[in-house]
Legacy VTK file of the C-alpha trace (Angstrom):
# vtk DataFile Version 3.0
C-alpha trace
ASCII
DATASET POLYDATA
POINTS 344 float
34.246 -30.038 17.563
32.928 -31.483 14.539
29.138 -29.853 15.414
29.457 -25.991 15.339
31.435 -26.260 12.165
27.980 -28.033 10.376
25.612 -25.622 12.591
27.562 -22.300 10.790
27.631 -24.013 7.327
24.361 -24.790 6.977
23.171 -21.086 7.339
25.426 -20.580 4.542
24.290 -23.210 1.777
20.237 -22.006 2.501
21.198 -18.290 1.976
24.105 -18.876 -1.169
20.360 -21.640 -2.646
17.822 -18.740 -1.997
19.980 -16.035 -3.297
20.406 -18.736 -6.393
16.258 -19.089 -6.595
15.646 -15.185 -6.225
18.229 -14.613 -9.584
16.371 -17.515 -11.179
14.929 -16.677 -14.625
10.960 -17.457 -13.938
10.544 -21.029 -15.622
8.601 -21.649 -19.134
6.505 -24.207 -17.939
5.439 -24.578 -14.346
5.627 -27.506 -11.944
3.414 -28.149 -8.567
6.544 -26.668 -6.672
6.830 -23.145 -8.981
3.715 -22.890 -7.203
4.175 -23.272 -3.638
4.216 -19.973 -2.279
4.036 -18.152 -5.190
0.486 -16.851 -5.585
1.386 -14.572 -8.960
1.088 -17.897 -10.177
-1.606 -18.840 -9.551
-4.848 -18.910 -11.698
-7.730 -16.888 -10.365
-9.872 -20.118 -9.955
-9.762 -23.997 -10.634
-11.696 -27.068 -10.310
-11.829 -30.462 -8.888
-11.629 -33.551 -10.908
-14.214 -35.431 -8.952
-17.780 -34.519 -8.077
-17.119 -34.232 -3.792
-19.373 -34.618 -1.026
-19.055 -32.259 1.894
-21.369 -32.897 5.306
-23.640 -30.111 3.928
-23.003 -29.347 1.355
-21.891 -30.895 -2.506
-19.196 -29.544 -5.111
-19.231 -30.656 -8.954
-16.191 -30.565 -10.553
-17.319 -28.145 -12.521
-17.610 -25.744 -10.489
-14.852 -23.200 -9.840
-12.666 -22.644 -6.567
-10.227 -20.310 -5.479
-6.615 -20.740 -4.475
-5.994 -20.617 -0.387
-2.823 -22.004 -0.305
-0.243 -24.476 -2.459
1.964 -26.665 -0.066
4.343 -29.049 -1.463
1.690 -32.117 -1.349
-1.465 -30.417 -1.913
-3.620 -27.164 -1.704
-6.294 -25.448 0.631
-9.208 -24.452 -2.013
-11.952 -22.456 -0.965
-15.290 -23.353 -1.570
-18.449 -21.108 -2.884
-19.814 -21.635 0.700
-16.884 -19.880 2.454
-15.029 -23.170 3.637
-11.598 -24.027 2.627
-10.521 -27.900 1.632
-7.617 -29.614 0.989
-6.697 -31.371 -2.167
-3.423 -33.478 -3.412
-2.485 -32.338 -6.974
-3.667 -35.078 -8.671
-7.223 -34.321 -7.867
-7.613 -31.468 -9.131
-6.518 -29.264 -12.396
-4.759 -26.312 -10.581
-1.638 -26.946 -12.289
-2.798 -27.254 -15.642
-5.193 -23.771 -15.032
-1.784 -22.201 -13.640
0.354 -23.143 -17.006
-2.895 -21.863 -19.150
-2.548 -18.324 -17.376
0.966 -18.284 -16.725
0.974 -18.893 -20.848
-1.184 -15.642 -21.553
1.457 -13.503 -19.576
4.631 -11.917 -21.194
7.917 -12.153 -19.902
8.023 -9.092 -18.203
5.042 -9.897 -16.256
6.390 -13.326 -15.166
9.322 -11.524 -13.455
7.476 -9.645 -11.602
7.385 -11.125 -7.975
5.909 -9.788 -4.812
9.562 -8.886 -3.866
9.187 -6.364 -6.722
5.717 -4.893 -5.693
6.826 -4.119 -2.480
10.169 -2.295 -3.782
8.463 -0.177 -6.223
6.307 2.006 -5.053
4.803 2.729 -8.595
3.257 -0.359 -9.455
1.345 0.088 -6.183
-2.498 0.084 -7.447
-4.424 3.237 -6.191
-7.269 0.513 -5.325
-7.693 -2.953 -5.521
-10.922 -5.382 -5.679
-11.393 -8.073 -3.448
-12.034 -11.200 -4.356
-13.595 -12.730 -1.059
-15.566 -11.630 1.816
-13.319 -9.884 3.913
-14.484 -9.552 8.011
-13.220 -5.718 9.629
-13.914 -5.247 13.294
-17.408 -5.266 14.582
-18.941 -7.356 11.865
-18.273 -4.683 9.633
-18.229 -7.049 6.769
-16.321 -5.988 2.990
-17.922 -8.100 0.454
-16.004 -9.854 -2.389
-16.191 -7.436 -5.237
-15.669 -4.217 -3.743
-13.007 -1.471 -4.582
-10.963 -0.578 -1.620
-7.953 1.766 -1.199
-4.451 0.658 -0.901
-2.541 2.080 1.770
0.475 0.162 2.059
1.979 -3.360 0.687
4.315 -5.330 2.960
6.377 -8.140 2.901
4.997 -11.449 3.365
2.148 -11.354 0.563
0.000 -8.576 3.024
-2.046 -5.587 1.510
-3.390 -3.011 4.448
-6.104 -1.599 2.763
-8.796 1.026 3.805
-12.105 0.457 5.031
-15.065 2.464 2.614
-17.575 2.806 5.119
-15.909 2.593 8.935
-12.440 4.002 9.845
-9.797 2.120 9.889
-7.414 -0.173 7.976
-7.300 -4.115 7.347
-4.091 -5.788 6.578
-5.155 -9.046 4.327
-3.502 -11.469 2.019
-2.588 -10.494 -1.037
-3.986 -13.471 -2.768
-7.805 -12.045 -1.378
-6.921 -8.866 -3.635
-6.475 -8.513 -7.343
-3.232 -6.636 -6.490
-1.140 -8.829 -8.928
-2.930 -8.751 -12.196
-3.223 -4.531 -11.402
0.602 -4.397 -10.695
1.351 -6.485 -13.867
-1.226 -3.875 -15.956
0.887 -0.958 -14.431
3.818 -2.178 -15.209
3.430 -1.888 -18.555
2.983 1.556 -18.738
5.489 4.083 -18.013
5.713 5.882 -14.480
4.417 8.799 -15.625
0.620 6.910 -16.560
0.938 5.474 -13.095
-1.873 7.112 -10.630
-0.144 6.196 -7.431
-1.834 5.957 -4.099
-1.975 9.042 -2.105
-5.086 10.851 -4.130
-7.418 7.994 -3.157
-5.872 7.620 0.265
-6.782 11.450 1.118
-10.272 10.767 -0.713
-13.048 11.950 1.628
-10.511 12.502 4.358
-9.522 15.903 4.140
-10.855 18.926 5.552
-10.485 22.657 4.994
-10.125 25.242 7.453
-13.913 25.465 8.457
-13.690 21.460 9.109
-15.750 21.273 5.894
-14.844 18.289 3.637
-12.193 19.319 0.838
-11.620 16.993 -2.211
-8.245 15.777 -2.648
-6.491 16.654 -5.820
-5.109 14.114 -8.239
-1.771 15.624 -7.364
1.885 14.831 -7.926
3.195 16.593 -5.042
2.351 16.844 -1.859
3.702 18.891 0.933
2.874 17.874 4.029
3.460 20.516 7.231
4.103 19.392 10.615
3.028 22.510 12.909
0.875 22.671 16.215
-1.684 26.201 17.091
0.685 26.269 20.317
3.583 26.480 18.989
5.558 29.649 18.938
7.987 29.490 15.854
5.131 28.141 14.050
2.999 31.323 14.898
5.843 33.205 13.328
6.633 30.933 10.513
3.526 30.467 9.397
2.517 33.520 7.695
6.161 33.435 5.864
4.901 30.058 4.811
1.500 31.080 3.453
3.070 34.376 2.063
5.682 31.954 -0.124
2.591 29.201 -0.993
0.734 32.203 -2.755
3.392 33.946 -4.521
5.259 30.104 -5.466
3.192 27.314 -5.124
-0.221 29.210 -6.059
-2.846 27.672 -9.161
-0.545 24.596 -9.857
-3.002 21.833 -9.777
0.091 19.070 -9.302
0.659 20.605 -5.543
-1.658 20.269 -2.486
-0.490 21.530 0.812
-1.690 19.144 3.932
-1.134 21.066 7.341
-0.326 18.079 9.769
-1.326 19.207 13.191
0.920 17.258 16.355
-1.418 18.577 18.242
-4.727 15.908 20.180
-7.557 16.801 18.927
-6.024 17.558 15.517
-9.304 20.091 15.132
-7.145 22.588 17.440
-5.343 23.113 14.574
-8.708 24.742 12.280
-8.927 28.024 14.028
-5.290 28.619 13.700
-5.370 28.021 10.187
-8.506 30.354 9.370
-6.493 33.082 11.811
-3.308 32.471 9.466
-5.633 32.631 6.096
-3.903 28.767 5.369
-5.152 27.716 1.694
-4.611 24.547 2.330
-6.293 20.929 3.691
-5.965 19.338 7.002
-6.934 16.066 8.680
-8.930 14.811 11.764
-7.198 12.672 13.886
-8.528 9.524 12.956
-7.806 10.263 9.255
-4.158 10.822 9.784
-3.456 7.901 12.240
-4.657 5.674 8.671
-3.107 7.871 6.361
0.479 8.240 7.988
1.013 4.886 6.835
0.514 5.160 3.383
3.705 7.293 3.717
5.433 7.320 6.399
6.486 4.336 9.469
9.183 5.788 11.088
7.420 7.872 13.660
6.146 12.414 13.183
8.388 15.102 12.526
8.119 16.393 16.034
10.483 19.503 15.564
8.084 21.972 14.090
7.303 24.023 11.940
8.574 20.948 9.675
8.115 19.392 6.108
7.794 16.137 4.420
7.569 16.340 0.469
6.218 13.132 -1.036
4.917 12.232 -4.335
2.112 10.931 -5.792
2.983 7.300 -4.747
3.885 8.076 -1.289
7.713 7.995 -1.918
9.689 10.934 0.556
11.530 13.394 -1.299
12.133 15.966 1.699
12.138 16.131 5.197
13.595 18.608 7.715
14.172 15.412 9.916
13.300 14.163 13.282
14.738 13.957 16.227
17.675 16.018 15.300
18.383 19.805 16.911
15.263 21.994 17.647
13.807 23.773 13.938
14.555 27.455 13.972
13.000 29.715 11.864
16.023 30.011 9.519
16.025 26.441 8.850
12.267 26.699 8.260
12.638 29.232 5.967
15.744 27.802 4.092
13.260 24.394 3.743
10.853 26.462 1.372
13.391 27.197 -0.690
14.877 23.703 -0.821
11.523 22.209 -1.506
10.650 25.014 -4.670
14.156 23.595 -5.589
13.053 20.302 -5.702
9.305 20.729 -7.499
9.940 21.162 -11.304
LINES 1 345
344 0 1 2 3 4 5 6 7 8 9 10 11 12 13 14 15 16 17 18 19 20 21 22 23 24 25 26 27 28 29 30 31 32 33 34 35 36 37 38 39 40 41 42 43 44 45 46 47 48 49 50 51 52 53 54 55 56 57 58 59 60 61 62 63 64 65 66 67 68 69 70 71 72 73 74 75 76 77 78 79 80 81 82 83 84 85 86 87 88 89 90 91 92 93 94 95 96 97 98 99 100 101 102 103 104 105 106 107 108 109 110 111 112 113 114 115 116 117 118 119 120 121 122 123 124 125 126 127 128 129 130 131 132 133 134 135 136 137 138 139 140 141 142 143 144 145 146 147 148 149 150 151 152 153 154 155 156 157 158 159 160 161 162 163 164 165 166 167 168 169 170 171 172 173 174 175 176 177 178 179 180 181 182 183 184 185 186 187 188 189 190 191 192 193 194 195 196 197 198 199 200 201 202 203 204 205 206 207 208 209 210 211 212 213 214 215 216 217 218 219 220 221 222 223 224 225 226 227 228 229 230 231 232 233 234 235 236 237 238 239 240 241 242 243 244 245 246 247 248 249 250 251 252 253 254 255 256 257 258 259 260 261 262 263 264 265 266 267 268 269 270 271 272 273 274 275 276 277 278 279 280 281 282 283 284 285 286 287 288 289 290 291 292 293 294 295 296 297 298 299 300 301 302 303 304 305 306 307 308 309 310 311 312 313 314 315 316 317 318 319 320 321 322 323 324 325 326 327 328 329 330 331 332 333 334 335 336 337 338 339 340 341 342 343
């Protein structure tokens, strides 16, 4: 009898201390345990106390390492060669390189915790450098230094990040990014000197109505419509649509229009938008299966004609919705005017 009882209370004591450590102010000084798991507090390199021998290879102890991971009896370092190490805490000076950096930060940058990243769209960096090698499919290596875009940032210290030269995306560790000192510089600034993420996702991605490559604007809006060249209500809506872009939506440089095609191949969708006269910027397929997630994870709008409305950090304003009852051109119509509502 006695058993369940201690099985359901211990649930309850983890949950009441980790609710307790989230609300915890972040501590003056740090100890070896402020730093398991915790890579915003860690320094971007330390040293060893003692000169080490390796089976081939040698490290001084002046020479500096990166962080891999902190456990609660040592840390994984990484070498200059590539190969990680283990150390106990009192060989080396990570915790006294961690209280010099955590010293140069304000308070306000202290607080902020991956938690935070991840809720708040706005310190999301439009890029980030690595700060290792990073290995993509097919050898198709990112070296340490390079500026890649940021396409999403998820829980559990992961960045998914774009690839500059092959398509596709790469989900890595946060701690192989300079993500946190970039979110800490953003968030001292106000929102509205925040670039957000979508104009470097769509960089060198989009394509006009010829299949020609279109630059992306450094927009603040951007409406995305969901519409197919075989669909029938979109043949009808979408010369309402264009007709409303030019005489609304026309010469404001905070807009771009993105038509997202539901159709495979996505280039299906080019001749219908030179027959319609469509202003406005498309994708390929492989594009948009990368870009959708900068935006959007829970599945297409698959009634169409349809709208999503995001900003310039990838946060949904509008949607006509899902799943729901089939779009009619009413509803389609009554969605311009919702979203020209919405725009300032």
């Amino acid at each position: 009898m006695i058993r369940p009882f201690r099985t359901n209370v211990i649930p309850v004591v983890i949950l009441l201390l980790t609710a307790t450590q989230a609300l915890a102010a972040a501590p003056e000084t740090l100890k070896w345990r402020d730093l398991v798991n915790r890579p915003e507090r860690w320094p971007s390199e330390t040293t060893v106390k003692n000169d080490l021998q390796f089976s081939k290879s040698t490290l001084s102890k002046e020479t500096p390492v990166k962080v891999f991971e902190v456990k609660a009896n040592g840390v994984d370092l990484i070498a200059p060669e590539g190969f990680i190490f283990e150390q106990s805490p009192q060989d080396c000076n990570l915790l006294e390189d961690a209280n010099t950096f955590w010293s140069s930060l304000t308070a306000e940058q202290k607080d902020l915790d991956w938690s935070k990243i991840v809720a708040d769209r706005t310190l999301w960096p439009d890029t980030v450098t690595l700060t290792t090698d990073v290995y993509f499919r097919q050898n198709a290596k990112i070296d340490q230094g390079e500026q890649v875009p940021v396409v999403t940032v998820e829980a559990g210290q992961k960045v998914v990040i774009m690839h500059p030269k092959v398509q596709g995306t790469l989900r890595v560790n946060s701690t192989e990014t300079d993500i946190f000192s970039r979110a800490r510089e953003l968030a001292g600034k106000p929102e509205s000197e925040r670039p957000g993420i979508m104009a470097a996702v769509l960089d060198g991605r989009l394509l006009d109505g010829n299949g020609q490559k279109l630059d992306a604007k450094p927009a603040d809006y951007y409406i995305i419509y969901y519409a197919a060249s075989t669909c029938p209500r979109c043949a009808v809506f979408s010369p309402k649509f264009v007709e409303y872009y030019n005489e609304h939506f026309a010469g404001r440089n905070d807009l771009q229009v993105v038509v997202w095609s539901t159709e495979r191949p996505k280039s299906n969708i080019l001749k219908y938008m030179r027959d319609h006269q469509m202003p406005f910027a498309t994708l390929n397929d492989d594009d948009a299966g990368m870009v959708v997630y900068a935006f959007r994870k829970q599945g297409v709008i698959v009634n169409i004609p349809g709208f999503i409305v995001i900003d310039r950090f990838g946060r949904e304003l509008y949607s006509t919705g899902g799943t729901g009852e089939a779009q009619t051109i009413p509803t389609a119509e009554a969605s311009l005017e919702k979203i020209a509502a919405l725009l300032p």
